[in-house]
C-alpha atoms as a printed R data frame, in Angstrom:
    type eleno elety resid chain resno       x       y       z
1   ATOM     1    CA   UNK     A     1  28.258 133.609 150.493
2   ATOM     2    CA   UNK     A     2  27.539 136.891 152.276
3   ATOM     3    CA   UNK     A     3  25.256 137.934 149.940
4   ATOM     4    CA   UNK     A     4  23.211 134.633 150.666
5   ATOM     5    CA   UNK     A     5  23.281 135.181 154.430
6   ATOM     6    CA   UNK     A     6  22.249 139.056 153.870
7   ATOM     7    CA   UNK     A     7  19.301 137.928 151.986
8   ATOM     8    CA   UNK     A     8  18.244 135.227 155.168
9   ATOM     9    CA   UNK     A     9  18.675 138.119 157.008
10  ATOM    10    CA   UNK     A    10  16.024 140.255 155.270
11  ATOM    11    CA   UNK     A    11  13.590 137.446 155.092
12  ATOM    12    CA   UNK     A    12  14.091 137.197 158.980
13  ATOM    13    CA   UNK     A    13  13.528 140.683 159.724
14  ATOM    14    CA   UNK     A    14  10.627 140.746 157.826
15  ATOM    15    CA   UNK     A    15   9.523 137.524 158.810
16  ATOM    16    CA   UNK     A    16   9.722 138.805 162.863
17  ATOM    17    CA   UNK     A    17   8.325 142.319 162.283
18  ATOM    18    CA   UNK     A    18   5.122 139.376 160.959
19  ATOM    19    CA   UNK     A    19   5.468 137.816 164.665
20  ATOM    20    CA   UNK     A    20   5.320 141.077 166.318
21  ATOM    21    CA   UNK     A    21   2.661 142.145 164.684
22  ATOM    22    CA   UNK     A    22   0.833 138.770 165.817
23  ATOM    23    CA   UNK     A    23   1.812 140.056 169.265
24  ATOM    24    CA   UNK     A    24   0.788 143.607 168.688
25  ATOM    25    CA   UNK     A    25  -2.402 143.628 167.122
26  ATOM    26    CA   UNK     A    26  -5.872 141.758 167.797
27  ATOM    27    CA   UNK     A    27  -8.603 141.556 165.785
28  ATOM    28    CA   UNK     A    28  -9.683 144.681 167.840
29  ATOM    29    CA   UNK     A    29  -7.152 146.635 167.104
30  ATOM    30    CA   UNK     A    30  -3.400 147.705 168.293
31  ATOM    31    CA   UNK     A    31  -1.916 146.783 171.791
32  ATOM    32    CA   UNK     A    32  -1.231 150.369 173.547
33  ATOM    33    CA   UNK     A    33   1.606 149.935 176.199
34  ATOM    34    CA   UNK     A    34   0.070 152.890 177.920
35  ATOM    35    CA   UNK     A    35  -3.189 150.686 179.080
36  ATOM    36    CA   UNK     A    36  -1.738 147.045 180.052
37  ATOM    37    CA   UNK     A    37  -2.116 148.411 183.691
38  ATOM    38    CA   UNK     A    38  -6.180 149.359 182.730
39  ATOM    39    CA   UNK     A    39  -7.553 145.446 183.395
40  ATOM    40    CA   UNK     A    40 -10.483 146.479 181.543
41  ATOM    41    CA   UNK     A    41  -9.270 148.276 178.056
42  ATOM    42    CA   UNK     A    42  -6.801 145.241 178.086
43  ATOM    43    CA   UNK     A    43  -9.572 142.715 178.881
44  ATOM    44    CA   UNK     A    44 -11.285 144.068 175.431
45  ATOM    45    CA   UNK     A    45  -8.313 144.424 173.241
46  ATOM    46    CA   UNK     A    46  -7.973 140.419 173.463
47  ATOM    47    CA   UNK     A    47 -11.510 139.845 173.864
48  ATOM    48    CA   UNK     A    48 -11.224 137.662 170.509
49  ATOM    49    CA   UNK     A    49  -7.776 137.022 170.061
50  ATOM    50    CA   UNK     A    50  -7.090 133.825 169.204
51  ATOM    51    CA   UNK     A    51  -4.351 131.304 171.071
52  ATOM    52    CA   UNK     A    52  -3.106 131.170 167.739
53  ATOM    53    CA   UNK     A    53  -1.512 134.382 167.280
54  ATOM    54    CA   UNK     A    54   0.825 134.199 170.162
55  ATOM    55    CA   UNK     A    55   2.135 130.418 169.712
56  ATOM    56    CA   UNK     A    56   2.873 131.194 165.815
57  ATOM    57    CA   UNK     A    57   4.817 134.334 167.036
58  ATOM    58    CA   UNK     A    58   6.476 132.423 169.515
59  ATOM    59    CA   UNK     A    59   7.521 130.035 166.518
60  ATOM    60    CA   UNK     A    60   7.819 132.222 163.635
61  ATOM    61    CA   UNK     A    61   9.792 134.368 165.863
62  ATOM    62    CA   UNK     A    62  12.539 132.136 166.929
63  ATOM    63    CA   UNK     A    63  13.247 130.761 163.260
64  ATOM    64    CA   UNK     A    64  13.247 134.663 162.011
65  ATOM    65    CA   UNK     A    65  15.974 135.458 164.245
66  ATOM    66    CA   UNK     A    66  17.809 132.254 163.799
67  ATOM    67    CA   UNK     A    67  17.762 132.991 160.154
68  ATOM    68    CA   UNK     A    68  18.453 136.719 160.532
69  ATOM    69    CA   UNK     A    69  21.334 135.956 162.789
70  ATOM    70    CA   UNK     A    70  22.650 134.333 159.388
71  ATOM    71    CA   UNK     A    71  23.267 138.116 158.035
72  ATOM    72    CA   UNK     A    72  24.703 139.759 161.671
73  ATOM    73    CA   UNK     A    73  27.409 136.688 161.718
74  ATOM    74    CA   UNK     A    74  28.226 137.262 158.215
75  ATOM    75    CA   UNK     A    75  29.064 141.239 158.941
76  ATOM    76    CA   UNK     A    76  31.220 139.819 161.981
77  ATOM    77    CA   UNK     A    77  33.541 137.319 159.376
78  ATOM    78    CA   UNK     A    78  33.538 140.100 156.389
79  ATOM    79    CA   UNK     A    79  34.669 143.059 158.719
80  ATOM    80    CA   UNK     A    80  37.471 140.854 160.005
81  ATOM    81    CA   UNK     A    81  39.307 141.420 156.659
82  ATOM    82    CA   UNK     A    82  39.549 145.095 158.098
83  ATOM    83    CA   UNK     A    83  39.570 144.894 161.858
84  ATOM    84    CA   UNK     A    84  39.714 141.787 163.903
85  ATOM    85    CA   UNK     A    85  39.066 143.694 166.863
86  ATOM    86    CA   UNK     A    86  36.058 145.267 165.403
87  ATOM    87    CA   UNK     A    87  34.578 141.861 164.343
88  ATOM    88    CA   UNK     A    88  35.667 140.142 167.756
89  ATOM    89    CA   UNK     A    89  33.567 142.900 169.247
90  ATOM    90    CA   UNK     A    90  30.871 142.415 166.936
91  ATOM    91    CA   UNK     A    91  30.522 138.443 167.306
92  ATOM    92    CA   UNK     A    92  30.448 138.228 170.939
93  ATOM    93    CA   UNK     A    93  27.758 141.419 170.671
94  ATOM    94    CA   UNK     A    94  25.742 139.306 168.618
95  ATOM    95    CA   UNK     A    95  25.684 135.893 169.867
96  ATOM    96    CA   UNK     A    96  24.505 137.789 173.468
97  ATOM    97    CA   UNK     A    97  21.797 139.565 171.029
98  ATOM    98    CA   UNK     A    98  20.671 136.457 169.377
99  ATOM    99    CA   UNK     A    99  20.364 134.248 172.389
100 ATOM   100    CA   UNK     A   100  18.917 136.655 174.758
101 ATOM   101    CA   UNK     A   101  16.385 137.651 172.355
102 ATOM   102    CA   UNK     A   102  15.188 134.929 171.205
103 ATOM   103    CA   UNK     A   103  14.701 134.250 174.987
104 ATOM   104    CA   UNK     A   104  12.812 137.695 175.443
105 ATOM   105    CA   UNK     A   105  10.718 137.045 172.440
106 ATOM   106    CA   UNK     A   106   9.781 133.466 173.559
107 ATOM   107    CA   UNK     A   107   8.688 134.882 176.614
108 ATOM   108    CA   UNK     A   108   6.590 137.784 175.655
109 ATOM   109    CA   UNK     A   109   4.621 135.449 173.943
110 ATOM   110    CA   UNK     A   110   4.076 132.816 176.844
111 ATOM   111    CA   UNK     A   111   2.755 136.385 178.982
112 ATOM   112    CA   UNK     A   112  -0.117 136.804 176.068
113 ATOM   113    CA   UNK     A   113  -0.530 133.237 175.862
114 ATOM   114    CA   UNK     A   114  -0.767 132.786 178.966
115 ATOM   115    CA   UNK     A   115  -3.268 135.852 179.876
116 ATOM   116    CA   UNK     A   116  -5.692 135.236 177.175
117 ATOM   117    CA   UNK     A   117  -5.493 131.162 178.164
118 ATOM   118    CA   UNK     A   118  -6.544 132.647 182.184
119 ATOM   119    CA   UNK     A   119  -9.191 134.776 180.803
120 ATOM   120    CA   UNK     A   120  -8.242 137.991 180.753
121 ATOM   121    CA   UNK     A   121  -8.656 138.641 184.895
122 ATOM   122    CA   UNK     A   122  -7.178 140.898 186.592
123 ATOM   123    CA   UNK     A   123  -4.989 138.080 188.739
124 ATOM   124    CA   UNK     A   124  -4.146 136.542 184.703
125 ATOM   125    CA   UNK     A   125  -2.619 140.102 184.059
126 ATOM   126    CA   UNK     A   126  -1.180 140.314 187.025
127 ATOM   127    CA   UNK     A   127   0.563 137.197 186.798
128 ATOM   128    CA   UNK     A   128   1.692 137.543 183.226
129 ATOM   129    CA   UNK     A   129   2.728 140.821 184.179
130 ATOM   130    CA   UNK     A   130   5.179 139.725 186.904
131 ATOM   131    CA   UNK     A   131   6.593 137.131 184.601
132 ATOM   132    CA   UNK     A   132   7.562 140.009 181.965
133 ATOM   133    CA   UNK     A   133   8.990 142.336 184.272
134 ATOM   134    CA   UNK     A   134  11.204 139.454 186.238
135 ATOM   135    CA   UNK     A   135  12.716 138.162 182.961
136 ATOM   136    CA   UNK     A   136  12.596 142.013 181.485
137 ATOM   137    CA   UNK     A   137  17.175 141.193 181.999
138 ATOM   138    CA   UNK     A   138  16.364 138.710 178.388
139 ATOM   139    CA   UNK     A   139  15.785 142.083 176.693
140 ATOM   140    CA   UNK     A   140  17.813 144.828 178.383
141 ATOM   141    CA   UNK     A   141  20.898 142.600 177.439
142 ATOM   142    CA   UNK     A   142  19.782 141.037 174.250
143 ATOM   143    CA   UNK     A   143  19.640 144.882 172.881
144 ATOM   144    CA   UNK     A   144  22.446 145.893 174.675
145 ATOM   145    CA   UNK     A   145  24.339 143.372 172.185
146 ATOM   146    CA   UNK     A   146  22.357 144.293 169.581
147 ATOM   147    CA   UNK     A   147  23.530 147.923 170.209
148 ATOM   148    CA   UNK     A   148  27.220 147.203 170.751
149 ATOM   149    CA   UNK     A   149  27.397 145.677 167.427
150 ATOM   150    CA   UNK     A   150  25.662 148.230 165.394
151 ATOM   151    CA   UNK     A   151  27.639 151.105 166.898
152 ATOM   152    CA   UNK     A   152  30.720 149.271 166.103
153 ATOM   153    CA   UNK     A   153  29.636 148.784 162.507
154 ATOM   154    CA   UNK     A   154  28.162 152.594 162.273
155 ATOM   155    CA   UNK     A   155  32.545 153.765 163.579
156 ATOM   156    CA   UNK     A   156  34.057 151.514 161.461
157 ATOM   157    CA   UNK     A   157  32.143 152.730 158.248
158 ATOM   158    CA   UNK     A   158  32.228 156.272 159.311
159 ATOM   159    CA   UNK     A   159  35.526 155.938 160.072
160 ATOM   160    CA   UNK     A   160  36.012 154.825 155.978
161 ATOM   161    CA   UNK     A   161  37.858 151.260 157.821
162 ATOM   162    CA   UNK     A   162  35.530 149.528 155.629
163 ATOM   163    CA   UNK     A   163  35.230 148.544 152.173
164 ATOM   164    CA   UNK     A   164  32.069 150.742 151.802
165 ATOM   165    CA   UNK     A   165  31.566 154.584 150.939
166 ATOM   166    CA   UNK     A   166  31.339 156.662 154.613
167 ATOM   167    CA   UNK     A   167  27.533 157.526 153.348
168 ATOM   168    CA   UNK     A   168  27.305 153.649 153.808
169 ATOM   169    CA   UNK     A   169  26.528 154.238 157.767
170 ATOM   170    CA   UNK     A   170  23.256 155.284 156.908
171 ATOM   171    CA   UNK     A   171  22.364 151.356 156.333
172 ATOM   172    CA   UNK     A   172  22.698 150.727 159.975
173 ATOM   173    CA   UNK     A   173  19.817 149.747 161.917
174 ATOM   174    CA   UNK     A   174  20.121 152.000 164.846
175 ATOM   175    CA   UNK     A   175  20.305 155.123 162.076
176 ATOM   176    CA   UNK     A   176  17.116 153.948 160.437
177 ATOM   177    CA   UNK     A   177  14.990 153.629 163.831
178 ATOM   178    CA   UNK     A   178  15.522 156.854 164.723
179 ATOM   179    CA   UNK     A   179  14.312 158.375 161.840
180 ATOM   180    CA   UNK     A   180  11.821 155.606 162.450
181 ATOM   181    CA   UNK     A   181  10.399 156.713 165.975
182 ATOM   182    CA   UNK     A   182   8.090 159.586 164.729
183 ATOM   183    CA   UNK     A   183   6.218 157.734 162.735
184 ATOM   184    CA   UNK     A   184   3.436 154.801 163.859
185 ATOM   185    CA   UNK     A   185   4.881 151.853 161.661
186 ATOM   186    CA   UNK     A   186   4.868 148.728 163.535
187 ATOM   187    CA   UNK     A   187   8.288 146.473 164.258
188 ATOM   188    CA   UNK     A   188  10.234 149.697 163.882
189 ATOM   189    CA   UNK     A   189  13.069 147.041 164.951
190 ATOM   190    CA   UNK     A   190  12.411 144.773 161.813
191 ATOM   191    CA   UNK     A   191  11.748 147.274 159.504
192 ATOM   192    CA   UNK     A   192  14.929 149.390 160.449
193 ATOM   193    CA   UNK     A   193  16.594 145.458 160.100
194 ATOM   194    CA   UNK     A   194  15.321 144.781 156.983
195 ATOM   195    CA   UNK     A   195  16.408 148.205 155.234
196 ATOM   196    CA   UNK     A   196  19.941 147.999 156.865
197 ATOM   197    CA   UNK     A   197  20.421 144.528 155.026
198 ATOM   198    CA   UNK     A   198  18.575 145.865 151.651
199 ATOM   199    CA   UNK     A   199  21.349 148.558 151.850
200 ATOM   200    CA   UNK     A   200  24.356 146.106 152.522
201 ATOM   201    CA   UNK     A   201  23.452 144.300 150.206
202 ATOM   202    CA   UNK     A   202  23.800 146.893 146.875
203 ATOM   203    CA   UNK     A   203  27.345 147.723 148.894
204 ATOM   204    CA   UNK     A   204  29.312 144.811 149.721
């Protein structure tokens, strides 16, 4: 059965790292976080971005992560066979990552819905703007669970508590991203999620 839920985990993290990208990237190119405050470079990037894009992330987000949360509640129930401490750490850490991101991601895409819907004025951005950085909490504790729970996984394979090989912690998501962060591949998040499963799954 774990193998099932590791392999609804991959399909989720690839299936979000698609809704990001919907987020991400308009027809005119790639969102740069360094110009949402310039009204005008941001008034062109969505120029012809369609409603579309950020109501089928919105969707296609939430039932990735309900399926990927499959694969992170399946870790929790197979590391209880070696800690139950570890995996009481690890649940709690991931139903506050699940819930609070699905929140955060449901929300980042009502702020691009909503700004492209207002057309793209300065008061649109400013609005949408607000709304991001007063529910901003959805995110800082949605990866704060996320991190808890892959740090806890990383000590207890290091630690060889597991049934895997020590060289095992490698497949861990916060490992992957930062080999990750140099590079310019989209959904580093996803892609760092997918490969951790991949990995699990040759190991368990």
């Amino acid at each position: 059965m774990i193998k099932i839920a590791i392999v609804l985990a991959i399909i989720g993290h690839i299936l979000c790292g698609v809704s990001d990208c919907l987020l991400s990237y308009s027809p005119k190119g790639r969102l740069d976080f360094k110009n949402i405050k310039d009204q005008d470079k941001m008034s062109e990037l969505f120029a012809d971005m369609p409603l579309s894009f950020p109501l089928a992330s919105m969707i296609m987000g939430t039932f990735a992560i309900t399926l990927f949360g499959f694969g992170y509640f399946a870790l929790c129930f197979w590391i209880k066979d070696y800690s139950a401490t570890a995996a009481n750490i690890m649940f709690i850490a991931t139903v506050v990552f699940l819930v609070s991101i699905v929140v955060h991601h449901v929300l980042c895409g009502v702020v691009e819905w909503g700004y492209i819907r207002l057309g793209r004025t300065a008061e649109a951005r400013t609005a949408m703007l607000e709304l991001q950085k007063k529910t901003i909490s959805t995110m800082l504790i949605g990866y704060a669970g996320w991190l808890t729970l892959l740090v806890t996984l990383f000590v207890m394979v290091i630690q060889g508590m597991t049934g895997l090989p020590v060289w095992g912690c490698i497949f861990n998501t916060a490992v992957i991203i930062l080999l990750l962060v140099p590079t310019r591949i989209p959904a580093k998040g996803n892609v760092a999620g997918t490969l951790m499963f991949i990995g699990i799954l040759f190991l368990v």
